[in-house]
C-alpha positions as CSV (number, residue, x, y, z in Angstrom):
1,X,-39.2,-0.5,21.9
2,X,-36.9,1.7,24.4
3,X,-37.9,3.7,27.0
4,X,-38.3,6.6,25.2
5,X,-39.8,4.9,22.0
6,X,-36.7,4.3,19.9
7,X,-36.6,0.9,17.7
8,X,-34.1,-1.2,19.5
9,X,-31.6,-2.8,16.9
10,X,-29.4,-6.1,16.9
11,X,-27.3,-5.6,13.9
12,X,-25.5,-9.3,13.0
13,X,-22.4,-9.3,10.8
14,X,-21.4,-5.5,12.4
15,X,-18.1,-6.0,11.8
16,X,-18.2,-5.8,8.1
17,X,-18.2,-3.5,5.9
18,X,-22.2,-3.3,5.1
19,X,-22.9,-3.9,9.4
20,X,-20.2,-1.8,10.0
21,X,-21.7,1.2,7.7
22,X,-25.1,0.2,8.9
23,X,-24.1,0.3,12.3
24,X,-22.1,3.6,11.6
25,X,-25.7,5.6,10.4
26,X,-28.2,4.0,12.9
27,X,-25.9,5.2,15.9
28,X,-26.8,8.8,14.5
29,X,-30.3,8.4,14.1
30,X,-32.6,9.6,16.0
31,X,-35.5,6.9,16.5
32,X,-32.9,3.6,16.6
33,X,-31.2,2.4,19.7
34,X,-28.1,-0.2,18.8
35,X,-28.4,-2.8,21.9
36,X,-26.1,-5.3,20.4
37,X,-23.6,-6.1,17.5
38,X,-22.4,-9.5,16.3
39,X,-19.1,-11.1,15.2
40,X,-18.1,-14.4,15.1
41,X,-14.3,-13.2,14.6
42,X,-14.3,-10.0,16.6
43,X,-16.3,-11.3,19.3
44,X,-15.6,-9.9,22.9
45,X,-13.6,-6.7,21.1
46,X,-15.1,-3.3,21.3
47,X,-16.4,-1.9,18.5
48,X,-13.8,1.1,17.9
49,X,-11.2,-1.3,17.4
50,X,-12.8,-3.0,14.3
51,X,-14.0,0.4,13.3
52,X,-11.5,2.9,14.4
53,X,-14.0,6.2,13.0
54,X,-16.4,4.7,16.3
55,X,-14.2,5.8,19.0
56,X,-15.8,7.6,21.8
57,X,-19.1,7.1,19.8
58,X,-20.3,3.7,21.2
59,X,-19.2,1.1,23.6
60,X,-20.6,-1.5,22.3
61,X,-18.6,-5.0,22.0
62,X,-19.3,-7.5,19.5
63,X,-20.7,-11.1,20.5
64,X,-21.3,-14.2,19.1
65,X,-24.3,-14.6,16.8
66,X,-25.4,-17.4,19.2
67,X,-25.9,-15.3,22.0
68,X,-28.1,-12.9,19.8
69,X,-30.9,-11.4,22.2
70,X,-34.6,-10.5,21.1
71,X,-34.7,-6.9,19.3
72,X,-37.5,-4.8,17.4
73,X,-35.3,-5.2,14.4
74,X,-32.6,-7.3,13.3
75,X,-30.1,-5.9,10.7
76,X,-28.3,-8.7,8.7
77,X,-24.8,-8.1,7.8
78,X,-23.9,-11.3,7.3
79,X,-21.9,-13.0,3.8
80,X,-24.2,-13.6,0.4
81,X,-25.5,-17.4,1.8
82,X,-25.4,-17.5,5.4
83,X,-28.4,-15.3,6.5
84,X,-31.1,-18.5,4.5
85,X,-29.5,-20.8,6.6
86,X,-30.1,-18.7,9.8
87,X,-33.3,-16.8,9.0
88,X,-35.8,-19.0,10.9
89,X,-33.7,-18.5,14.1
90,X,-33.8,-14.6,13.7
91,X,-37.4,-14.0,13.0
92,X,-38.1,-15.6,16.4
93,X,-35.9,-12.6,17.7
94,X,-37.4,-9.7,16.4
95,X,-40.4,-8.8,14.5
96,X,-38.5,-7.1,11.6
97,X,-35.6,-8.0,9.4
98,X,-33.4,-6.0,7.1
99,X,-31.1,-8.0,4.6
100,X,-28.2,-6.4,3.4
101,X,-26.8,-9.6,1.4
102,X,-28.0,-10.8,-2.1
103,X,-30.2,-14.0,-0.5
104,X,-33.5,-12.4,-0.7
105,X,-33.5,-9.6,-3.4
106,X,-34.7,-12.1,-6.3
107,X,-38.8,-12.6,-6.1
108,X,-38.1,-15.7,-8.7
109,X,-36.5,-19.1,-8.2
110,X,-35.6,-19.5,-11.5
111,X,-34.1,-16.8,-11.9
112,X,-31.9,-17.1,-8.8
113,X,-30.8,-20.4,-9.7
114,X,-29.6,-18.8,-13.2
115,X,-27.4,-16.1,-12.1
116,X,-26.4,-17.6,-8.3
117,X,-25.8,-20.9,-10.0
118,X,-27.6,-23.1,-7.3
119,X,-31.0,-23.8,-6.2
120,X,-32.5,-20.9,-3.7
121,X,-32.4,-22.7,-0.1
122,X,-35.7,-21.1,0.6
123,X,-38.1,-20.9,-1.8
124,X,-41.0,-20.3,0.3
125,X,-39.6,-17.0,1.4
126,X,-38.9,-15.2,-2.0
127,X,-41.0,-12.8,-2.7
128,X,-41.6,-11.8,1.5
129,X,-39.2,-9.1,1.1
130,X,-39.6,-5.6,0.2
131,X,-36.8,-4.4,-2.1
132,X,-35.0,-1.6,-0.9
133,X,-35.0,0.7,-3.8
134,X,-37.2,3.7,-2.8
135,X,-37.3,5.1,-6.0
136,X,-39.2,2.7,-7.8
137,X,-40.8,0.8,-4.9
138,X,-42.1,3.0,-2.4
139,X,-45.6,1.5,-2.1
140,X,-44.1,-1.7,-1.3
141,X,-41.9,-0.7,1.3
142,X,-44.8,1.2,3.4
143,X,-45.1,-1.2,6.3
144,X,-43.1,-3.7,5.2
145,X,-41.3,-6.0,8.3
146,X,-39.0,-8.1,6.0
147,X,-36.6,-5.7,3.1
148,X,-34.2,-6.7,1.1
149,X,-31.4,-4.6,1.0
150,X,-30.5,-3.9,-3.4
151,X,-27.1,-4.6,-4.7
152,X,-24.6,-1.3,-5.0
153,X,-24.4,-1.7,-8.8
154,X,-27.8,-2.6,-9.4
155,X,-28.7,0.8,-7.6
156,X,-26.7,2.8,-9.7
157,X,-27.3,1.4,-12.5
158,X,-31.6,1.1,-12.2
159,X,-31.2,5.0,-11.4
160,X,-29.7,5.7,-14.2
161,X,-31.8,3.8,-16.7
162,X,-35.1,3.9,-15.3
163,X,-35.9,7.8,-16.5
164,X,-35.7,6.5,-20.1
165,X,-37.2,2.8,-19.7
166,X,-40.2,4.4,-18.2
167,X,-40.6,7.7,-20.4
168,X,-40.2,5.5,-23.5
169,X,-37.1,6.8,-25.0
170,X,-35.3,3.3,-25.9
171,X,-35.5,2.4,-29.4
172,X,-33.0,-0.7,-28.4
173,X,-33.6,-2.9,-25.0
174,X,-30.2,-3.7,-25.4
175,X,-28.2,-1.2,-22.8
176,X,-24.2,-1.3,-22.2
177,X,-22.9,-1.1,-18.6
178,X,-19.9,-0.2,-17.8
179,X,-19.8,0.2,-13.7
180,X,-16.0,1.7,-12.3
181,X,-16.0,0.6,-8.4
182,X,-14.3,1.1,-5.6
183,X,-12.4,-1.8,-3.8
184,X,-15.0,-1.8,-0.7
185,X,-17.6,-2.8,-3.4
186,X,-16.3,-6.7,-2.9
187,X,-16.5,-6.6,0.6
188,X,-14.0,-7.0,3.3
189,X,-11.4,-8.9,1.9
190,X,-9.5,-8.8,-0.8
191,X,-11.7,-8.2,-4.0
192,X,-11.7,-10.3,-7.4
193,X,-10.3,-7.2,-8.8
194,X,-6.9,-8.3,-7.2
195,X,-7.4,-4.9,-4.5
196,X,-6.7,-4.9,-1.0
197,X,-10.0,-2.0,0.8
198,X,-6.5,-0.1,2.3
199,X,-3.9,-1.0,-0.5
200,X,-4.7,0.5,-4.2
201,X,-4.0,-1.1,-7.0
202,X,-3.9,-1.3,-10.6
203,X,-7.2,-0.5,-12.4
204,X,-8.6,-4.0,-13.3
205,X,-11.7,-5.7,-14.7
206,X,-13.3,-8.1,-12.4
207,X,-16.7,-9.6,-14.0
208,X,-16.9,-8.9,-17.4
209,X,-19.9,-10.4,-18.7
210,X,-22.7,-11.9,-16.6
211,X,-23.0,-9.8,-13.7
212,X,-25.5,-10.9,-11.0
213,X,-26.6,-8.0,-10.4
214,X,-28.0,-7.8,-13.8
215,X,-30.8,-9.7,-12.7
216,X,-32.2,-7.3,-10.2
217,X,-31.9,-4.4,-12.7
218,X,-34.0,-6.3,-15.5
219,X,-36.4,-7.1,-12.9
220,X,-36.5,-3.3,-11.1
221,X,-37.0,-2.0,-14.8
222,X,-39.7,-4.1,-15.7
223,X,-37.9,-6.2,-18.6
224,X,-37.8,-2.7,-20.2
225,X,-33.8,-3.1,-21.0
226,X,-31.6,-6.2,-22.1
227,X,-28.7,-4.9,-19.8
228,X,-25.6,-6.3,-19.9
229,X,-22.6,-5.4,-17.5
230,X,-18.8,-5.2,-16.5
231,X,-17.6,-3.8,-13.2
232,X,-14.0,-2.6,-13.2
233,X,-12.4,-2.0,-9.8
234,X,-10.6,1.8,-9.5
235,X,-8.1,2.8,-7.5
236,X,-10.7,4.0,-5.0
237,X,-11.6,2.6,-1.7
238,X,-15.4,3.7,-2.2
239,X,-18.2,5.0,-4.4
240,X,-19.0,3.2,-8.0
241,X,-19.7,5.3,-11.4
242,X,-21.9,4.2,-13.7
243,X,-21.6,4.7,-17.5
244,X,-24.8,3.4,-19.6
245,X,-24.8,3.5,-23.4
246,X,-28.1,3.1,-24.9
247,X,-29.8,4.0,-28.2
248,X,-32.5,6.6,-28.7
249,X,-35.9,7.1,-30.6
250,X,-35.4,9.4,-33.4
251,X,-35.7,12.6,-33.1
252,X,-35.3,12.5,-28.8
253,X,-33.4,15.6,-27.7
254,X,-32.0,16.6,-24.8
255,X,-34.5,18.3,-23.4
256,X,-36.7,15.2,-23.8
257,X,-34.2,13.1,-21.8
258,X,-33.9,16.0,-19.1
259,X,-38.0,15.9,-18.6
260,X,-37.6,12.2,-18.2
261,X,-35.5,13.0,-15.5
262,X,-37.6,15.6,-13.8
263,X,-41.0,13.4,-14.0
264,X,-39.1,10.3,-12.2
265,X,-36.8,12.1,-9.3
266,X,-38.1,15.9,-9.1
267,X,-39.6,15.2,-5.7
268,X,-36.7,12.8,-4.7
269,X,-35.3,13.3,-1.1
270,X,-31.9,11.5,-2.3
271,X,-31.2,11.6,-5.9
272,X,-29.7,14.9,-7.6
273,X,-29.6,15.8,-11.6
274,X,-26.7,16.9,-12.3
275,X,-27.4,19.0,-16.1
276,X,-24.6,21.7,-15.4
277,X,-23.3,22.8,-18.5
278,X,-20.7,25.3,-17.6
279,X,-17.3,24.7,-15.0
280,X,-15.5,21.5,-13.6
281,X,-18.3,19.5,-12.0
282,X,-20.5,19.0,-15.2
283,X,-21.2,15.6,-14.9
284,X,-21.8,12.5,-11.1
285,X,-18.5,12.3,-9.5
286,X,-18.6,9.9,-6.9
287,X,-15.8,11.8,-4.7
288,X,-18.0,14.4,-3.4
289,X,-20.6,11.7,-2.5
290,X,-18.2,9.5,0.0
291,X,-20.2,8.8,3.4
292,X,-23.5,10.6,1.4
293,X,-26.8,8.7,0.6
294,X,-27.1,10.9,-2.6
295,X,-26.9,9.2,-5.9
296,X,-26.2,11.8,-8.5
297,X,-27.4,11.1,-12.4
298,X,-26.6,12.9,-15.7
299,X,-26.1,11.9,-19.0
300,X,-25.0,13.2,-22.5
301,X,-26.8,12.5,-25.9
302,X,-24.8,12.4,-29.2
303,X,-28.0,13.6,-31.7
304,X,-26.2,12.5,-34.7
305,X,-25.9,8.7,-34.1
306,X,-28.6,8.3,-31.0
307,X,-26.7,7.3,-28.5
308,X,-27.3,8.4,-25.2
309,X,-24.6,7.9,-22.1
310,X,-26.7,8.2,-18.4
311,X,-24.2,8.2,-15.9
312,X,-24.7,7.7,-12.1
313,X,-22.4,8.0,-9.0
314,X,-22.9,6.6,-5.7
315,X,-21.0,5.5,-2.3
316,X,-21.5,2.0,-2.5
317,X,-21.4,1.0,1.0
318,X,-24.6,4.1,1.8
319,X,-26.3,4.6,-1.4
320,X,-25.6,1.4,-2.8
321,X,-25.8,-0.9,0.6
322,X,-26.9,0.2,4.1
323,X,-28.0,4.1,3.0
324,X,-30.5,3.2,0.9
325,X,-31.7,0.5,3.6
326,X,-32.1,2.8,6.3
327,X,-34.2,5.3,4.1
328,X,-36.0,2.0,2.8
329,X,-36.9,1.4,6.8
330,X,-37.7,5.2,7.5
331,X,-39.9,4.8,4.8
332,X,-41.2,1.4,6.4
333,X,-41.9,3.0,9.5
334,X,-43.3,6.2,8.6
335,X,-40.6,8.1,9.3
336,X,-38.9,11.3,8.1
337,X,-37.6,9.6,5.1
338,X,-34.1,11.5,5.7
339,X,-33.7,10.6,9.0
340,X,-30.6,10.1,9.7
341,X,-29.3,10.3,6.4
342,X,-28.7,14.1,6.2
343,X,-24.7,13.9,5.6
344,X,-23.8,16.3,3.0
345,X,-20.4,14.6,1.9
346,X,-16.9,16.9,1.2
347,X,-15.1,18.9,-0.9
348,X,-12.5,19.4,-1.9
C-alpha cells in the first residue's frame, strides 16, 4: 500500500471502455491510488487523449502490459479470452485481481463450454472468483482477493427477477427477456448491432436467442427461472433497459410483488424501486442513471391474465461493468460500500 494507506492499483486494458470507466471511478475514490495503466495500442500516450473527460485529472500514460509493475491490486480490462492466458503472470504482481471480462464469471466447465462454445482454458481456476453481484452475493465477496466482474445484462436482468424467484411468485420458470442497450454495451468497436459508440444508428436486434449471459442469470437465481433473452441495441451510447415477462401464481397482487421488492433491496445502498404511480417518471429510465451505479427496478402486473413485466435500468459500463466491481471491492475490503460511487446522475 501507499504512503498514506491507499490500495495501489495497476489497471490493464485502461484504455477501453470497462478500464477506462474503471479507471475513471478509482481516480475519485478515496482509498485507491492509480500507479499505472496499460495499453498495448495507446501505449506511451497520456491518458486524456484516449479519454478526453481525464484532462487535468491524471497524468498517467499508458504502457505496455509487459512492463506491468507489482501493485496491491490488478484491475483487468482486457478483451473476453485474453486475461486466462495471462492470469498466472499477474497474480505474481499483485495479491488481488478484479476481472471485468466474461473468463471467470462461470463456476462450471460445462457450462462454459456450452454457451462460450470452447473448452475453459483454465479449469482449475473456476470457481476462485467471487462474483461481483452484491446483491445476491455479499457473503462471498467479504474478503475475497480474486472477483469476477458480472455481465451488464445479466445484472439487469438478475435484479429484476430475483424479488420474485426468491419470494415464490413464478407459477412458470420460463421468463421472457427482452434487454434494449446502448452501443457501449459491445465494447469499443463497432457493435454486432451494426452501431458505431459515437455514431447512432438504426434500432437493431443483435443476439436474439441464446444469449451468454443467460448462463450467469440461471446460475445467480438458483435455477429458479428458464430465462431466455434478446438484446436489441438503441440509439443510445449507454445504459441498458430490461423488460421481463413472466407469469404469476394465482391470486398474486401488486402489493405481493411490491413486498417482494422491499424484503430483497430495502436496505440496498445501490438499487432504487421505482412504484410511482402518478407523473412522467413512473417506471426505470436509464437516462437519468448515465455515469450512476444505481440500478433502478419496477414492474407492472396485468391481474387478469397473470403476467407480470419487472423492468430494470442501468448504465452498463458502472452498474453493469466496473460500478458494481468497485462496490464488489469496497465490500471486499471492508469499506464504505459507496465509496466512491456516490454520483447522483442528471436531469434533464
Amino acid at each position: 500500500m501507499s504512503a498514506d494507506g491507499a490500495l495501489r492499483v495497476a489497471i490493464v486494458g485502461a484504455s477501453g471502455y470497462a478500464g477506462g470507466e474503471f479507471l475513471r471511478l478509482a481516480l475519485g475514490h478515496p482509498r485507491l491510488e492509480v500507479v499505472q495503466v496499460t495499453s498495448e495500442r495507446q501505449a506511451g500516450l497520456a491518458v486524456p487523449l484516449v479519454h478526453p473527460n481525464l484532462r487535468d485529472v491524471t497524468r498517467l500514460r499508458f504502457t505496455k502490459l509487459d512492463d506491468l509493475e507489482d501493485a496491491d491490486l490488478i484491475v483487468a480490462g482486457l478483451p473476453h479470452g485474453m486475461l486466462a492466458g495471462r492470469i498466472d503472470d499477474l497474480l505474481t504482481r499483485a495479491p488481488r485481481l478484479i476481472d471485468l471480462s466474461a473468463d471467470f464469471r462461470l463456476r462450471d466447465a460445462a457450462t462454459f463450454e456450452r454457451w462460450y462454445g470452447a473448452p475453459h482454458p483454465r479449469r482449475d481456476l473456476l470457481g476462485t472468483f467471487a462474483y461481483a453481484l452484491p446483491e445476491l452475493f455479499r457473503d462471498r465477496l467479504v474478503g475475497a482477493t480474486r472477483i469476477a466482474g458480472a455481465g451488464c445484462i445479466a445484472t439487469a436482468t438478475t435484479l429484476a427477477l430475483a424479488p420474485l424467484v426468491r419470494g415464490g411468485l413464478l407459477a412458470r420458470r420460463d421468463v421472457i427477456v427482452e434487454a434494449k442497450i446502448g452501443s457501449s454495451a459491445a465494447g469499443n468497436a463497432p457493435t454486432l448491432a451494426g452501431h458505431h459508440p459515437e455514431r447512432a444508428g438504426v434500432v437493431r436486434t443483435y443476439q436474439a436467442t441464446r444469449h451468454r449471459h443467460t448462463a450467469e442469470v440461471e446460475a445467480s437465481l438458483g435455477g429458479g427461472a428458464a430465462v431466455h433473452i434478446t438484446a436489441t441495441a438503441v440509439e443510445r451510447v449507454r445504459g441498458i433497459l430490461v423488460t421481463a415477462h413472466g407469469w404469476m401464481s394465482d391470486g398474486t397482487s401488486d402489493r405481493d410483488v411490491q413486498a417482494a421488492l422491499r424484503d430483497l433491496y430495502a436496505d440496498e445502498p445501490f438499487v432504487r424501486i421505482v412504484a410511482a404511480r402518478r407523473g412522467i417518471h413512473r417506471v426505470p429510465d436509464p437516462k437519468i442513471l448515465d455515469g450512476t451505479n444505481w440500478c433502478d427496478v419496477g414492474f407492472e402486473l396485468d391481474p387478469d391474465s397473470g403476467r407480470v413485466v419487472m423492468m430494470a435500468a442501468i448504465d452498463n459500463l458502472v452498474k453493469g461493468t466496473a460500478g458494481h466491481a468497485l462496490q464488489a471491492l469496497n465490500v471486499a475490503m471492508g469499506w464504505d460500500e459507496r465509496a466512491g460511487l456516490g454520483f447522483p446522475g442528471l436531469h434533464p
